[in-house]
N, C-alpha and C positions, 0 to 999 in steps of 0.2 A: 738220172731217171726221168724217165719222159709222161707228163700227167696222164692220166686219164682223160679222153674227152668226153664231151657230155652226153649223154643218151641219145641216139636219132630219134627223129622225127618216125612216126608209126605210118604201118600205108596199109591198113587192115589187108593183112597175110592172112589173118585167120576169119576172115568176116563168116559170121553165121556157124563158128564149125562149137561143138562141145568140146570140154577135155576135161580128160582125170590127170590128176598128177601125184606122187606118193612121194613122200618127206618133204612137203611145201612147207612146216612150221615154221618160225625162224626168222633168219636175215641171210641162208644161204639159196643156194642156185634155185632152187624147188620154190622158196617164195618169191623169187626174182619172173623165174619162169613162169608161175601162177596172174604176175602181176603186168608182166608184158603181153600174155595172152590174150590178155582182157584189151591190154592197150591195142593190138591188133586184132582188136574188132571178135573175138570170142563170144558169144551169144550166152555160157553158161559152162561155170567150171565145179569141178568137184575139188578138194584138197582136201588130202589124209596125211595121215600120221600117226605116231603113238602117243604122242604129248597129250591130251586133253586141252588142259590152257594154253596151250601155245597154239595149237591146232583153230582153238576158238577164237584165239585174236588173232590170228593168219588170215580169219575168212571175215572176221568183223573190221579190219585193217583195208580189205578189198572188197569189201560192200562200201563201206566208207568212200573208199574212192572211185567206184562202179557201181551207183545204184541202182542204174538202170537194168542193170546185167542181172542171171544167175547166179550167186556165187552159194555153194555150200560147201560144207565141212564131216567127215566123218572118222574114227577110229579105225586103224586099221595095223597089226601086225605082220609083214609080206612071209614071214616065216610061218604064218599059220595058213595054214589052204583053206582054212571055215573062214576067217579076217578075209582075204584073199575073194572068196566067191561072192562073199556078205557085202563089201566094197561095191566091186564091176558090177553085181546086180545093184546097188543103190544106185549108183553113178549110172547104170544103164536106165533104169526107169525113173527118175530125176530129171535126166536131163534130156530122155528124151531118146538114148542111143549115143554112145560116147563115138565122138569121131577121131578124137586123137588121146590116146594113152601115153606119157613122160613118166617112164622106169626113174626116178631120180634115188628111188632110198639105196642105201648105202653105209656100209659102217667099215671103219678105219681104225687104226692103231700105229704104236710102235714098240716093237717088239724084235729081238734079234732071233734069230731061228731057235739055236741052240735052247735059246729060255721060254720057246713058247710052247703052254699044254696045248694038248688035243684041242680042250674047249672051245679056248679062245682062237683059234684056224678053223672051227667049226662054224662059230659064231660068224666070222666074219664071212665066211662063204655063204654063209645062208641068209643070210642078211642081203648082201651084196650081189652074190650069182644066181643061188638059186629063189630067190625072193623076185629077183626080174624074171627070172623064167615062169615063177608062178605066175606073174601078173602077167606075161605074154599072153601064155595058156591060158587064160579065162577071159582074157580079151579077143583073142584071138577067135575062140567059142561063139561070141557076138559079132564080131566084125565078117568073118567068114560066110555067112547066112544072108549078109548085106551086100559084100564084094564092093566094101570100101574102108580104108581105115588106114590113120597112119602110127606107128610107135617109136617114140624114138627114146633110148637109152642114153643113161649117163653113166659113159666108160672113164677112162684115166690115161694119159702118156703111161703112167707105171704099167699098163696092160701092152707096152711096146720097151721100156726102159728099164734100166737097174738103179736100186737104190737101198743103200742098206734097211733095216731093219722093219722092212715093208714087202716080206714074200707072200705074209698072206693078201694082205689089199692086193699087191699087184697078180699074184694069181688069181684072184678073185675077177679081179678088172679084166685081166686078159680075157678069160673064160666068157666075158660079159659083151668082147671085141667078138669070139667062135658064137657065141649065141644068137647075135646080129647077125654075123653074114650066112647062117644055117637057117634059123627063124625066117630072115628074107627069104628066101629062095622059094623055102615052101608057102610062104605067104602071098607073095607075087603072083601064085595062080590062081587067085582070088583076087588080084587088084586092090591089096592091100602093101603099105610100105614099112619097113620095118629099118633105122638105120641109127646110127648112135654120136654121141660128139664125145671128144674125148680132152679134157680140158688139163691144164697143167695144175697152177695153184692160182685158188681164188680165196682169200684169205677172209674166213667167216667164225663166228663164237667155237663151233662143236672141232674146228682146227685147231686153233689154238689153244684149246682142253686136253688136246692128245697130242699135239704134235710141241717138240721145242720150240721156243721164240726165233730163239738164233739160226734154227736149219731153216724156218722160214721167211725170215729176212734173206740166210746165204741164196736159197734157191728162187726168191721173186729176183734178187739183184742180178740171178745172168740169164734171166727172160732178155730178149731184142729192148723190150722196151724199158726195161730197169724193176719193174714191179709186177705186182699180180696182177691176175685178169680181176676185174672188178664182176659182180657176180649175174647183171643185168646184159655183159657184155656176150655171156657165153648161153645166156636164156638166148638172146639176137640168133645164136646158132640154132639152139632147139627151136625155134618158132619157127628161122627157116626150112628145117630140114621137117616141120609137120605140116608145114604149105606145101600150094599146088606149085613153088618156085623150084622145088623137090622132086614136082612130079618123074625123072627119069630114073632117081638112086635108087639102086636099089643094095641093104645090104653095105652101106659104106659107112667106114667110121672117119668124121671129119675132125683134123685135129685142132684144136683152140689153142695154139704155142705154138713158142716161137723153136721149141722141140732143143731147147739148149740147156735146158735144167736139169 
């Protein structure tokens, strides 16, 4: 297994721009992405979630270490369209005009088909698919008017690969791969970008609450590089694909793997 190395160096990708982000609580991709934003030079970020205290030390965690910056914090359910609107307008007159929106929420399981109800494929579609769609659309609402804005999604390899007992996540993801390269197109005519990364395993708390120990040992050990992607590693991807280093994508989902798992 081949280390991890250590974070680069920042070269403000994002100098001066705003950004929302949704499921930043945490120690996953969302508060990685929240915390490298700022490092490349972010002027003011918004972080939601459903958590309340997590949510509150998410954004007391990156004041802490950005105090010059923006940083706020608000509730928000992506399942609920009233959460949803209440958000992008907070986040819009906060900060100013959001300039970059990170779909990151998402919810996972495992479950074999045969044993799964209604509910629970409900839940996780709505969560995961239609929860980023709500957040396009009301983003989308605002950026449009501007003719500038970038969003970028957090999809899954399971939204291209198979693996047992993950039809829903991975139809969910897939769905969230068709939403990017559709949302792009029609965004584009506004001079707005819309595009997703799609990452393998990055091993965080809300993973290893649902998922086995041992599948995720089996599936970091036949990454190229022997282990999981470390969760700052795959924020590096979102940060580029919300820069002007981006400017040509349109509608691409970049994959974060080594696509062997």
């Amino acid at each position: 297994m081949k280390a991890a190395p250590a974070p680069n160096t920042p070269r403000n990708l994002l100098l001066g721009k705003s950004v929302l982000i949704t499921a930043a609580a945490g120690g996953g991709i969302g508060f990685a992405t929240a915390q490298r934003c700022l490092m490349e030079g972010a002027r003011g970020i918004v972080v939601a979630d459903i958590h309340p205290r997590r949510t509150e030390e998410a954004a007391a965690k990156l004041k802490a270490e950005f105090p010059d910056r923006i940083v706020l914090h608000h509730l928000a359910n992506v399942t609920q369209e009233a959460d949803v609107q209440a958000l992008v307008d907070y986040a819009e007159q906060s900060l100013g005009g959001v300039d970059v929106l990170v779909n990151n929420a998402g919810l996972g399981g495992t479950r074999k088909l045969v044993d799964m109800p209604d509910d629970e494929w409900h839940r996780v579609l709505d969560v995961t698919l239609t929860g980023t769609m709500r957040m396009t659309r009301a983003m989308l609402r605002k950026m449009q008017p501007r003719g500038a804005g970038a969003i970028v999604n957090n999809a899954s390899v399971l939204g291209w690969r198979a693996q047992k007992e993950q039809t829903h996540y991975a139809a969910a993801k897939a769905g969230v791969m068709a939403l990017t390269r559709c949302a792009a197109l029609e965004a584009a005519d506004y001079g707005i970008r819309i595009n997703a990364v799609s990452p393998s395993i990055v091993f965080h708390d809300h993973l290893r609450k649902t998922s086995p120990v041992e599948l995720l040992e089996e599936l970091a050990s036949r990454e190229a590089f022997g282990r999981a992607a470390e969760a700052w590693e795959i924020a590096n991807v979102i940060v580029f694909l919300a820069s002007d280093y981006a400017s040509y994508l349109v509608g691409e989902v970049i994959s974060a793997s080594s696509q062997r798992a």
